[in-house]
N, C-alpha and C positions, 0 to 999 in steps of 0.2 A: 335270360329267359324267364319267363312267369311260369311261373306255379299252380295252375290249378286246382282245387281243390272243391271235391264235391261233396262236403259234409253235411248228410242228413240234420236236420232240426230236431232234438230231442227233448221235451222237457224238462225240467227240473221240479218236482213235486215233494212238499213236504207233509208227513201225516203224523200229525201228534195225536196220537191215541191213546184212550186211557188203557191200565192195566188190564180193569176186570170185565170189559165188558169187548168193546172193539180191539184190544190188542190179541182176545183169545177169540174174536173171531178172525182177526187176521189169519190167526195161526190153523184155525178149522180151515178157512181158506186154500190154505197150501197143506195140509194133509188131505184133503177132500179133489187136492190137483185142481182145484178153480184155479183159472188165471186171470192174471192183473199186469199190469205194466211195470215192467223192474225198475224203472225209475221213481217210482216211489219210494221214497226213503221214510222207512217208519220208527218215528220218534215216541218211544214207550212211557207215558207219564204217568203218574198214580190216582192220576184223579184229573177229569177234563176243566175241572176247576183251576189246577195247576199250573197251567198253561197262561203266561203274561201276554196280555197282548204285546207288547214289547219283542217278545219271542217270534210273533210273526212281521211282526217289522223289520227285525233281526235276518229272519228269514228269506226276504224280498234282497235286502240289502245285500245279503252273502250270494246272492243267485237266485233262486227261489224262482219259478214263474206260477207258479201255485202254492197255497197254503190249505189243508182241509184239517179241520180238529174234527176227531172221534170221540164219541164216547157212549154213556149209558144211556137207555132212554129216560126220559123223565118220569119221578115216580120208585124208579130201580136202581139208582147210583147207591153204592156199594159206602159213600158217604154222606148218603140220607139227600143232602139240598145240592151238593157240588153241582150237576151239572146244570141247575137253575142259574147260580152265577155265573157260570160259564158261560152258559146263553146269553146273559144278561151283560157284562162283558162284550162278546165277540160282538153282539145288538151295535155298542157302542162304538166298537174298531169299526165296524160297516163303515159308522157315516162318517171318519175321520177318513179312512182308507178312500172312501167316495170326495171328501175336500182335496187330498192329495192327488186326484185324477186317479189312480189304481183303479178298474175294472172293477165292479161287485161280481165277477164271476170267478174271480180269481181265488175269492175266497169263500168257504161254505162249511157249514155244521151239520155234520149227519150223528144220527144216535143209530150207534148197530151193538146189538147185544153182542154174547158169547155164542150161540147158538145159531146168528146169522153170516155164514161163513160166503153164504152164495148173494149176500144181500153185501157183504162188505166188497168182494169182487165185484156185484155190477156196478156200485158206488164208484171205487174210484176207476174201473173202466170209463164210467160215463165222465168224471172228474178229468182225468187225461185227456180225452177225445176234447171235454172243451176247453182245456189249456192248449193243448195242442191245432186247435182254430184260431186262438186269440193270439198264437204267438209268440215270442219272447217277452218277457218284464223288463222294460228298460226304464220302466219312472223312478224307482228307489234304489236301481242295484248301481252298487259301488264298483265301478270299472277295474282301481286297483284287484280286487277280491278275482274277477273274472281273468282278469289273467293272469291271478296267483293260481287260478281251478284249472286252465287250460295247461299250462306248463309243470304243474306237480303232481 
């Protein structure tokens, strides 16, 4: 006899956020009861500079059907230039990401202070709603990995 199964499509999103500016509006976020999609899994770094592109390719790989880096606005990084390189960096992942076929929607840079707790909520609200159109990532992700996630 078969098996049926009706399992919703849920994304997988990753949100590397810096400490001082988007990981504490995260946190305003969920004290303030804004909501956001729990599938968001937020990855706390110390600076958006920090963040290797590598890391997001890592990320696609392991599952991942979204990638969004947080951090300070420009101007205000808590380490003077980080988040210029950052920018300058993720500029670059675009058009490799874009060689590889990957989607440019799949990935995207928002600067949200500490202060924007209702601006990081409609971020990755809107951030989910368009992973959650585009789909599954099935260009980079390692099969093994997915059904190491599914069974453990």
């Amino acid at each position: 006899m078969q098996e049926v199964t009706n399992k919703k499509y849920v994304p997988t999103i990753v949100a590397f956020c810096c400490n001082w500016c988007s990981y504490a509006g995260a946190d305003l976020a969920g004290t303030s009861r804004l909501e956001y999609p729990a599938n968001v899994k937020i990855i706390r770094v110390p600076c958006s500079c920090r963040v290797n592109p590598l890391f997001i390719l890592k990320a696609f790989q392991r599952g991942a059907d979204g990638v969004i880096l947080c951090g300070c606005h420009p101007g205000d990084c808590h380490y003077m230039t980080g988040n210029y390189y950052a920018r300058r960096r993720m500029s670059l992942l675009f058009n490799f990401l874009n060689y590889l076929g990957i989607e440019k929607e799949r990935t995207r840079v928002e600067w949200v202070s500490a202060a924007e707790g209702a601006k990081f909520s409609a971020v990755m609200n809107d951030f989910a709603k368009t992973i959650n159109e585009l789909g599954e990532n099935k260009r980079l992700q390692d099969l093994r990995v997915k059904g190491d996630r599914d069974n453990g």
